[in-house]
C-alpha positions as CSV (number, residue, x, y, z in Angstrom):
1,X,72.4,117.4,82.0
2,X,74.0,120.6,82.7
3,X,78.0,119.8,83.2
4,X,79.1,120.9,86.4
5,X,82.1,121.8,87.7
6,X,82.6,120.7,90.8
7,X,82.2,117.3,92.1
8,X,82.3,115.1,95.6
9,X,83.1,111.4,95.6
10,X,82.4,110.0,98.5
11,X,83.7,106.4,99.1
12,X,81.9,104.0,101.5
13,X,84.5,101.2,101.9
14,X,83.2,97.1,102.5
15,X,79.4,98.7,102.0
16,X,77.8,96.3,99.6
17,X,74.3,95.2,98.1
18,X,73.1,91.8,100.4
19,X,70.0,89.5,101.1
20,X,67.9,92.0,103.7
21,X,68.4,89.6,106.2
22,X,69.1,89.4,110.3
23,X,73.2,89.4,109.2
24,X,73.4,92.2,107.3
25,X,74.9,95.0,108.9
26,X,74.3,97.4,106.5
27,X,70.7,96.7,105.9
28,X,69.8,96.6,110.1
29,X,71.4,99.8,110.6
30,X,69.8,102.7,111.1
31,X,70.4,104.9,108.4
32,X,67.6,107.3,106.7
33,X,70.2,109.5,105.0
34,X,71.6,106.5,102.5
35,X,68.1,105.8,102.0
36,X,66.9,109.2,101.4
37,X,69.7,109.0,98.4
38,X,68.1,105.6,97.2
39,X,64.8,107.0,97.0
40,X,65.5,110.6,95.8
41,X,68.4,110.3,93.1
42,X,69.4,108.3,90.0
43,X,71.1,104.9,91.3
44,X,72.7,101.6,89.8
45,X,74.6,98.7,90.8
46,X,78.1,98.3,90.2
47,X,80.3,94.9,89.9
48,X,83.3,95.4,92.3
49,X,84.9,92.0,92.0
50,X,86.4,89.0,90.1
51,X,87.2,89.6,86.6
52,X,85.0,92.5,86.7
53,X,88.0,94.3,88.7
54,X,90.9,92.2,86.7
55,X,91.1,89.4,89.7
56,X,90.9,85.9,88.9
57,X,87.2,84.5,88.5
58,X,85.2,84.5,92.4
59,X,87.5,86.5,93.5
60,X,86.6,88.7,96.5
61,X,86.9,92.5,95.8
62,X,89.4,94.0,97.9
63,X,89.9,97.8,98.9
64,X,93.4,98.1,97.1
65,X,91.8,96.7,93.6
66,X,88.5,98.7,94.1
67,X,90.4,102.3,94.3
68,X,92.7,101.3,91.7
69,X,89.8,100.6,88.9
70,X,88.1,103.3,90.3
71,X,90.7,105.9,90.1
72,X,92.3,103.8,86.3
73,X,88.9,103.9,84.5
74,X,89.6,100.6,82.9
75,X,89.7,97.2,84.1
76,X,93.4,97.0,85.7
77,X,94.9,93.2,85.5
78,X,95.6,92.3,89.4
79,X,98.8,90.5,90.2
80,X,97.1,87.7,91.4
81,X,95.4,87.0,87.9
82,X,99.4,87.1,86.7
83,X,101.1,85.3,89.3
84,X,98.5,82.5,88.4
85,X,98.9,82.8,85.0
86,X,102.5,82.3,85.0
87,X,102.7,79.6,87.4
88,X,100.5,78.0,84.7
89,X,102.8,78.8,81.7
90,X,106.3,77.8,83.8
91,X,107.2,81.4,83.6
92,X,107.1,82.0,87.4
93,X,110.0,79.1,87.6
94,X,111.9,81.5,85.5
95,X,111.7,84.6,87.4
96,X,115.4,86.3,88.1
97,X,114.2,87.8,91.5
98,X,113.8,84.1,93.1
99,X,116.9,83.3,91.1
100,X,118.5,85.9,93.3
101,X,117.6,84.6,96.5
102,X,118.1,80.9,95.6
103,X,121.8,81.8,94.3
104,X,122.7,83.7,97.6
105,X,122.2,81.2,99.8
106,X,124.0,78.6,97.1
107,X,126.9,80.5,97.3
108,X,127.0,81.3,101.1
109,X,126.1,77.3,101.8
110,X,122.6,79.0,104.0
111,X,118.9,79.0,104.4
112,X,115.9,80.6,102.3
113,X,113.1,82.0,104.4
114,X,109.6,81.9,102.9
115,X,107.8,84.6,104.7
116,X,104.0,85.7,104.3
117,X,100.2,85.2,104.6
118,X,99.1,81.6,104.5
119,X,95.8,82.4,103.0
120,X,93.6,81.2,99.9
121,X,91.9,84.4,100.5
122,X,93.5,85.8,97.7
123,X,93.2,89.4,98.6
124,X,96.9,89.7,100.0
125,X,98.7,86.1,99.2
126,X,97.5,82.5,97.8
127,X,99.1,79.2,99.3
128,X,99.3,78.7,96.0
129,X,101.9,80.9,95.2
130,X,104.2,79.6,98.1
131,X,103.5,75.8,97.1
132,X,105.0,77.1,93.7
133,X,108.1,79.0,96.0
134,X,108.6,75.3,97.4
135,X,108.2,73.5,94.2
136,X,111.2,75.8,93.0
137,X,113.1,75.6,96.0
138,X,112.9,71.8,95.8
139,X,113.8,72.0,91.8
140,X,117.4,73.9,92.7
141,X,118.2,71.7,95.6
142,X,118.2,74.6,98.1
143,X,118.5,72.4,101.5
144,X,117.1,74.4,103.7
145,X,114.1,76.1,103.5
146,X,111.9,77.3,106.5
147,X,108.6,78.7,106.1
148,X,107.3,81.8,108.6
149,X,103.1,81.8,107.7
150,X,101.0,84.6,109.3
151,X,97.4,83.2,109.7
152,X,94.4,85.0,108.6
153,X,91.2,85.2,110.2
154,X,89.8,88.2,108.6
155,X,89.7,87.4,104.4
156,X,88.9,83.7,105.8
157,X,87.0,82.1,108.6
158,X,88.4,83.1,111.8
159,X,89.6,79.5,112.8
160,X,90.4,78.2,109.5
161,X,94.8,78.6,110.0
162,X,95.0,75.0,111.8
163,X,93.7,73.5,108.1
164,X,96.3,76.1,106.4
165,X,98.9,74.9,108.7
166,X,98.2,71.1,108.0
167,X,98.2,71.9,104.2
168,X,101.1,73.5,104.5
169,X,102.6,70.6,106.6
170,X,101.4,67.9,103.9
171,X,103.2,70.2,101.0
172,X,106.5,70.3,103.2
173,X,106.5,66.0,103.0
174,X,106.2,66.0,99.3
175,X,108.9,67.7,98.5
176,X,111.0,64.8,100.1
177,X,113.3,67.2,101.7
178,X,113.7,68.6,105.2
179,X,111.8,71.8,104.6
180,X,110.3,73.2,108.1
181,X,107.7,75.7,109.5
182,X,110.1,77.9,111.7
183,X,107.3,80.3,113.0
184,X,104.0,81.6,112.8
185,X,101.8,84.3,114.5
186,X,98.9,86.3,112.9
187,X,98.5,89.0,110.5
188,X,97.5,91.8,113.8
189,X,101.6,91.3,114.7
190,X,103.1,90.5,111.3
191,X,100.4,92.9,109.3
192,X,100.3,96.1,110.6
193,X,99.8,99.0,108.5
194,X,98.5,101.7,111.0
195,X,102.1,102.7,112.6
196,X,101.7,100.5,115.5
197,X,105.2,99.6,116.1
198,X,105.5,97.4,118.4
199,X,103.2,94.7,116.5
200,X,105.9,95.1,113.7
201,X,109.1,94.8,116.2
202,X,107.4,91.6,118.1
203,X,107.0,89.9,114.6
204,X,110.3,91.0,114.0
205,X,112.1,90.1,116.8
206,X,110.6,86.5,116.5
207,X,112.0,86.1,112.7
208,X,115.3,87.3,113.5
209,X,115.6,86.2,117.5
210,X,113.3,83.5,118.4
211,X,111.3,85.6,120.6
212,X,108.3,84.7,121.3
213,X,106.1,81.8,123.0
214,X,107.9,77.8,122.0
215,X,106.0,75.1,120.9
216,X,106.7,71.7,119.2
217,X,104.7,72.2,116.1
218,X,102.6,74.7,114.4
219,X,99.5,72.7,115.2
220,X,100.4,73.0,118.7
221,X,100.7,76.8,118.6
222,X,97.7,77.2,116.8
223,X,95.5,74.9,119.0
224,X,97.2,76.9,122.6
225,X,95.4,80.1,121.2
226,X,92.3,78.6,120.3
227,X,92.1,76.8,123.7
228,X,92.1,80.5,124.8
229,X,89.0,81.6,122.6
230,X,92.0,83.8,120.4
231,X,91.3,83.9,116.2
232,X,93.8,83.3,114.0
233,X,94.5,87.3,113.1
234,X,95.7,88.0,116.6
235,X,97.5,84.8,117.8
236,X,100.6,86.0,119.1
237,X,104.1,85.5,117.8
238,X,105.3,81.9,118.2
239,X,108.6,80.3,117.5
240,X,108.6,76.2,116.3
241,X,111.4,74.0,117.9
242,X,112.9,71.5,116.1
243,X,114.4,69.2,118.5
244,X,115.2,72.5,120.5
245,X,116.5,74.6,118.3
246,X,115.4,77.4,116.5
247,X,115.6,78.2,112.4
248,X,115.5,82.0,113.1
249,X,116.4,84.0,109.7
250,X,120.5,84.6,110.5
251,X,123.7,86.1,108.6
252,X,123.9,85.3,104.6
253,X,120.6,84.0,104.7
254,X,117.9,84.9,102.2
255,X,114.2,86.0,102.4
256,X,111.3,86.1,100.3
257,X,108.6,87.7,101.0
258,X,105.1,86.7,99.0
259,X,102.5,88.7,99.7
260,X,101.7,90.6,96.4
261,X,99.8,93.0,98.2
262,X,102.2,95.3,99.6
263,X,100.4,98.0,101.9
264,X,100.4,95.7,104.4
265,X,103.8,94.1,104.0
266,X,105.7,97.9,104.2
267,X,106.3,98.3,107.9
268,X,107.6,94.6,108.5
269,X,109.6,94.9,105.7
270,X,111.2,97.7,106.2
271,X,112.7,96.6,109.3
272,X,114.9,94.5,107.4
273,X,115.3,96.9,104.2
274,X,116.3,100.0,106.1
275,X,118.9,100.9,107.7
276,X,120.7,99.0,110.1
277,X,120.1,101.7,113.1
278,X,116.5,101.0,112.2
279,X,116.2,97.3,112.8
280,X,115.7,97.4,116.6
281,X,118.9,96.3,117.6
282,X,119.5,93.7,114.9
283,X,122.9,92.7,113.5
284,X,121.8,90.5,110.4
285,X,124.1,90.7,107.9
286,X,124.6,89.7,104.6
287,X,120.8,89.1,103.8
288,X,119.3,89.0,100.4
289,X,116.0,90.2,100.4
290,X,113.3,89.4,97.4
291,X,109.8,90.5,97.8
292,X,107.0,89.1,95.0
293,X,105.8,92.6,94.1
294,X,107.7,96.5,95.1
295,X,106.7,97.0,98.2
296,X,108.3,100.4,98.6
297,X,109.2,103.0,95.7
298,X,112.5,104.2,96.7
299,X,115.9,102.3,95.9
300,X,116.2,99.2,98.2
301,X,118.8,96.0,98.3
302,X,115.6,93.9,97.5
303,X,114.6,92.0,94.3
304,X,111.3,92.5,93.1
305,X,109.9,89.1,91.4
306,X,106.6,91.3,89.9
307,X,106.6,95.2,89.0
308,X,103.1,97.2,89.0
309,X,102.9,97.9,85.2
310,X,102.2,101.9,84.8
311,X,98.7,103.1,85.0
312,X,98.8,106.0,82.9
313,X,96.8,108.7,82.6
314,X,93.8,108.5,86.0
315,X,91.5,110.1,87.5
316,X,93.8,112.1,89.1
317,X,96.4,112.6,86.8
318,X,93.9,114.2,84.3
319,X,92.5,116.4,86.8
320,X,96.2,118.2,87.5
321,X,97.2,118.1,83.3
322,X,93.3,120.1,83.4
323,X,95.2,122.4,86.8
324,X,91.9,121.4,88.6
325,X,92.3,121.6,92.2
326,X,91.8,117.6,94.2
327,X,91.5,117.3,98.0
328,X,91.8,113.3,99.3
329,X,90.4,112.9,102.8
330,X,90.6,109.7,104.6
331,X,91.7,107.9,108.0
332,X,95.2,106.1,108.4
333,X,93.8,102.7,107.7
334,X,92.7,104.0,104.4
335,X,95.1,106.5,103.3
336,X,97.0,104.4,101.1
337,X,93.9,103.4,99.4
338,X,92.7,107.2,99.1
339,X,96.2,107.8,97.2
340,X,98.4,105.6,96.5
341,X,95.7,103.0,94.9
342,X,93.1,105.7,93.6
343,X,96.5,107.1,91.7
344,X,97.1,103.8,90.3
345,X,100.6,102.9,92.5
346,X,101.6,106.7,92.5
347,X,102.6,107.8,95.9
348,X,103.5,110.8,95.2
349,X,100.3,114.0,94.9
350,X,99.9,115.5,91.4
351,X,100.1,118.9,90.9
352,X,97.5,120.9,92.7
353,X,96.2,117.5,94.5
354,X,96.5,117.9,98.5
355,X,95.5,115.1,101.3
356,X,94.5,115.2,104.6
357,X,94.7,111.8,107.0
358,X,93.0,111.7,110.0
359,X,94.5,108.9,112.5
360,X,92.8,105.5,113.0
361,X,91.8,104.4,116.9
362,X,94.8,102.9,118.4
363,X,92.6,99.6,119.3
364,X,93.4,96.3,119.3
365,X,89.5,95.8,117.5
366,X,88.0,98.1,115.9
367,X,84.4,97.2,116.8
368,X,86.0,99.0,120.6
369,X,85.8,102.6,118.4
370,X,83.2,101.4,115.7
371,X,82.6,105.4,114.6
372,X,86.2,105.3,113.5
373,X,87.3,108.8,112.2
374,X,84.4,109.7,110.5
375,X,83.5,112.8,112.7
376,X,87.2,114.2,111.7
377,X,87.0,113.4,108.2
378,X,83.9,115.0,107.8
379,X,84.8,118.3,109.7
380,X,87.7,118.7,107.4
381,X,85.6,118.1,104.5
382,X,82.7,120.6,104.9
383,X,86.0,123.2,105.7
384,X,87.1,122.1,102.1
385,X,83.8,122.4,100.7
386,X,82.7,125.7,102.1
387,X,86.1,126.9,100.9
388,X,85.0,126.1,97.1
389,X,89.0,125.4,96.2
390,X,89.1,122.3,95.3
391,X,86.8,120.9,92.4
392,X,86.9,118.0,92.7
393,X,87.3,116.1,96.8
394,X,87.0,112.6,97.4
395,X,86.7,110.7,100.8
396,X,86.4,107.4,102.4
397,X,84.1,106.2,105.4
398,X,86.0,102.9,106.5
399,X,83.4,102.1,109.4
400,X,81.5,99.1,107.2
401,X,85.1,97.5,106.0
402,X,86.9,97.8,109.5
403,X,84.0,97.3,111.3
404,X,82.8,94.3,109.3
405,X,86.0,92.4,109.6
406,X,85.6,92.2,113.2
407,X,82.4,90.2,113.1
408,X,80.2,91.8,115.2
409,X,76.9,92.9,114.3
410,X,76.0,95.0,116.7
411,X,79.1,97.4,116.5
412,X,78.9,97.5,112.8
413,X,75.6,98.5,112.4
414,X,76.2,101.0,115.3
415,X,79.1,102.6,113.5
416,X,77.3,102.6,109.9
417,X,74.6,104.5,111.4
418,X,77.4,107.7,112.9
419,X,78.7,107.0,109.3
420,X,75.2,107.8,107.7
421,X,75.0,110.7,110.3
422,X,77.8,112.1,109.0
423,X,77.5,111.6,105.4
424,X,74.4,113.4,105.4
425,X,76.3,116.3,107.4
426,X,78.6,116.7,104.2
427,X,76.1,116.1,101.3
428,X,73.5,118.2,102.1
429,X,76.5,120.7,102.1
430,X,78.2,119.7,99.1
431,X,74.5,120.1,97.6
432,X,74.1,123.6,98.8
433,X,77.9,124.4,97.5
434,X,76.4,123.0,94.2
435,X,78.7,120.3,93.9
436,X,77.6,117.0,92.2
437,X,77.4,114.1,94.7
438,X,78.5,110.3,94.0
439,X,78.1,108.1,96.9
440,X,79.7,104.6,96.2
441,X,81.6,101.7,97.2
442,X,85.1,99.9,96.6
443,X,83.7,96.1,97.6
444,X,81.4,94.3,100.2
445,X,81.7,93.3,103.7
446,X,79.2,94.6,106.0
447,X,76.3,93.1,104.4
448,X,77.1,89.7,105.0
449,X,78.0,89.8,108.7
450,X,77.5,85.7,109.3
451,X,78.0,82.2,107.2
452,X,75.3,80.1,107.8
453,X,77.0,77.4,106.3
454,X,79.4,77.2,108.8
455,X,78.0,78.6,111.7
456,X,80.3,81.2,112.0
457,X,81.3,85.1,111.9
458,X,81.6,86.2,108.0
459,X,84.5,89.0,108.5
460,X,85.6,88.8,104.9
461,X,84.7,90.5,101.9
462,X,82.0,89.2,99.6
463,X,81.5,88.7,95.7
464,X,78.5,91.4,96.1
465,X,77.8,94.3,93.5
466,X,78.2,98.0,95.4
467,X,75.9,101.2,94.3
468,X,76.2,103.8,92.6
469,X,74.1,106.9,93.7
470,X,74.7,110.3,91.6
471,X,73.2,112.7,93.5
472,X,72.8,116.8,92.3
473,X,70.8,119.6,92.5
474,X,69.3,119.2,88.6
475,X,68.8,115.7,88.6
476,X,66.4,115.6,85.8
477,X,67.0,113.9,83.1
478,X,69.8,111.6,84.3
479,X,69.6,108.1,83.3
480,X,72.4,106.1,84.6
481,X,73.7,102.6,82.6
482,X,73.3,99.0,84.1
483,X,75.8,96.4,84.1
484,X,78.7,98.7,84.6
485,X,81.9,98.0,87.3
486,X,84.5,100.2,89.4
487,X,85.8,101.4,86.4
488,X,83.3,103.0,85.5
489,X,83.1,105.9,88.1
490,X,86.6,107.9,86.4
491,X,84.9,108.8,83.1
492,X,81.7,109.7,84.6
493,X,83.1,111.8,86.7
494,X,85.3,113.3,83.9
495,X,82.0,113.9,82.3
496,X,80.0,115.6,85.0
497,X,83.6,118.1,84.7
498,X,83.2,118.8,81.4
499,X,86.7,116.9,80.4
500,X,87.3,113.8,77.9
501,X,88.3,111.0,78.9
502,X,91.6,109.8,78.0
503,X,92.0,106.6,75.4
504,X,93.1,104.5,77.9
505,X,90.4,104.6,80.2
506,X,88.9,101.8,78.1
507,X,85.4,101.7,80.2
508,X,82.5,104.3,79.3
509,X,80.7,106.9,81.4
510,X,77.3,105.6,83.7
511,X,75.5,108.6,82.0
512,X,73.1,106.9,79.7
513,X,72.5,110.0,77.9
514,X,75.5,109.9,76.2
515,X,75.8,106.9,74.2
């Protein structure tokens, strides 16, 4: 195969491989241009979760993990594979950044705040990790300990928080001490990662001033919502009495946050790490802050329990030591992904690497605006490609992902179908520019819209493999491997550019050829 020098990665996020049935999205929609690729171009199947992506075994595959083995090239450990771990070996018990919290409210006679998503999803927390926070907690003798769970609803069954809650409630009464749940809303309010400010200051406002609707118990609160046909993501912010009062996080008092994933944790936390003119009229003061991984880069008060180790040497790194010219295009609730992941926990652009964002809808549920930004992000790239500047451009289509964790079929199949439109707008361009073409995928969603176990909406990710499509003008000849995963997209594509990979992308090319 002729190297090329120019190539176009193009990202279908939550698109995986399902059973061509009546729930998959993907599979219903209408979209000829995907399956024109199928038919016409080399293709393979790639693994895009578990310990195929460094997760802990069954694990879902989640956007953050699937740009971050796609852009490493290798197999990158996840934290929740090392949180595990060292709950297992005692080390977690051990870790200074809990130390620091615990201490603080020791010495200043206070409370500890547990604050995060009460989820066995695994893609952005594990109950398990704050079962270990309360083991701890309970092994120092802190006295007061109050827990603040988000509820799920979108990497779980919509209506699964009420059992969280009661677990939650049953692991409060072993540890024999008066350990409470203080608040609890959903991860819409508490969540946000798409600027919507005022879901961050209501969350906000009921951690720090009891705002926010009063109930009894957390069961209570959870049930009110459900009466009212309302999912666990999007229940409302909701403050738990005990015997009227409220445990709202005050003066000397320490928090810790832990969620490992952090993109989603940056807004709410920053209300608390920034300065004080920023935290809507707040006076806290004298609160020590610990979060389980960094959940911003620069300088903060906050103790950091788990560091990212560096990635060195990605896709994107290589491409500015080799001065090629990279142009990122994707929507706000993908950006992060686009860069910050793909770049292995860089935020900041290599040399000679630009990116363009296009803004999200503004909706409460995304299945309201199903086409997404997709018609932007494809204008701006067919400017890029028609400009031939940039060697190599990548972009995501989030319509499957977002659309999929809403649950409804109808809008995600519509909305895959404008992203197919679209797609094809861009290839066939790409193609006549001469650039090489991979269309692929970061995990599953879309193609398992419904669980038939349960009788419910699916809107979480799936165990599923993802394709791989190479698609180029001289396609003869091209063999592609079987068997591989995510990380093996980086050294193909350093391939098809005529550049070696570096040693520590430890996975090989798809080109068969070359072995």
């Amino acid at each position: 195969m002729p190297k090329q020098q120019k190539l176009l990665l193009i990202i279908l996020d939550g698109f995986g491989i399902g059973p061509t049935n009546e729930h998959n999205a993907i599979y219903l929609a209408h979209t000829p241009f995907y399956d024109s690729l199928i038919r016409e171009y080399p293709h393979t199947d790639l693994h895009a979760s578990g310990t195929f992506v460094g997760a802990i075994p069954g694990q879902i595959g989640t956007s953050e993990v699937g740009h971050m083995n796609i852009g490493a090239g290798r197999v990158v450990l996840q934290d929740i594979a090392r949180i595990n771990h060292e709950i297992q070996s005692g080390e977690f018990f051990l870790n200074p950044a809990f130390f620091d919290a615990i201490e603080h409210v020791q010495k200043h006679n206070s409370s500890l705040h547990l604050i995060g998503l009460a989820s066995t999803g695994g893609v952005h927390s594990h109950l398990l990790h704050l079962y270990a926070l309360l083991r701890l907690a309970r092994g120092q003798n802190v006295p007061h300990v109050f827990i603040h769970p988000f509820l799920d609803g979108r990497d779980t069954p919509p209506k699964s928080g009420r059992s969280f809650i009661r677990d939650i409630e049953q692991e409060l009464a072993k540890t024999g001490a008066e350990y409470k749940i203080a608040t609890l809303m959903g991860r819409f309010f508490a969540m946000d990662r798409n600027n919507n400010a005022e879901r961050s200051r209501a969350a906000f406002q009921a951690l720090v001033k009891g705002e926010g609707m009063k109930f009894r118990s957390a069961e209570q609160a959870v049930q009110h919502f459900y009466d009212q046909v309302i999912t666990d993501e999007f229940i409302e912010p909701c403050v738990i009495l005990d015997r009227e009062h409220t445990h709202c996080i005050s003066d000397n008092d320490a928090v810790i946050f832990f969620n490992f994933r952090a993109d989603r944790m940056r807004q709410l936390s920053s209300l608390f790490l920034n300065a004080p003119e920023k935290n809507e009229g707040s006076t806290l003061k004298n609160v020590h802050i610990t979060s389980m991984t960094a959940y911003v880069n620069e300088a903060t008060n906050a103790s950091v329990a788990y560091f990212d180790a560096e990635i060195k040497n990605t896709l994107s790194e290589v491409l500015s030591q080799y001065s090629l010219a990279q142009y990122k295009i994707a929507e706000t609730e993908k950006y992060a992904h686009l860069t910050y992941f793909l770049n292995g926990g860089k935020e900041e652009p290599y040399a000679r690497e630009e990116r363009f964002m296009a803004q999200s809808p503004r909706v409460k549920h995304f299945d309201e605006t199903p086409f997404m930004a997709s018609g932007a992000i494809s204008e701006e790239a067919i400017r890029k490609i028609e400009s031939v500047d940039f060697p190599f451009i990548a972009i995501n289509y989030c319509n499957a992902d977002m659309i999929g964790h809403t649950g409804n079929l109808p809008a995600a199949m519509k909305g895959i179908a404008y992203m197919d439109a679209c797609m094809e707008r861009v290839v066939r361009c790409a193609l006549r520019k001469e650039y090489t073409v991979i269309v692929t995928a970061d995990h599953g969603n879309a193609e398992v819209m419904y669980d038939v176990a349960s009788n419910t909406i699916q809107p979480a990710h799936t165990l599923n493999q993802v394709p791989f499509i190479l698609a180029a003008q001289n396609k003869e000849g091209i063999t592609l491997s079987r068997g591989g995963s995510l990380g093996n997209i980086a050294p193909t594509i350093l391939e098809i550019l005529g550049i070696e990979k570096p040693r520590e992308m430890t996975c090989e090319s798809l080109l068969a050829h070359a072995r």
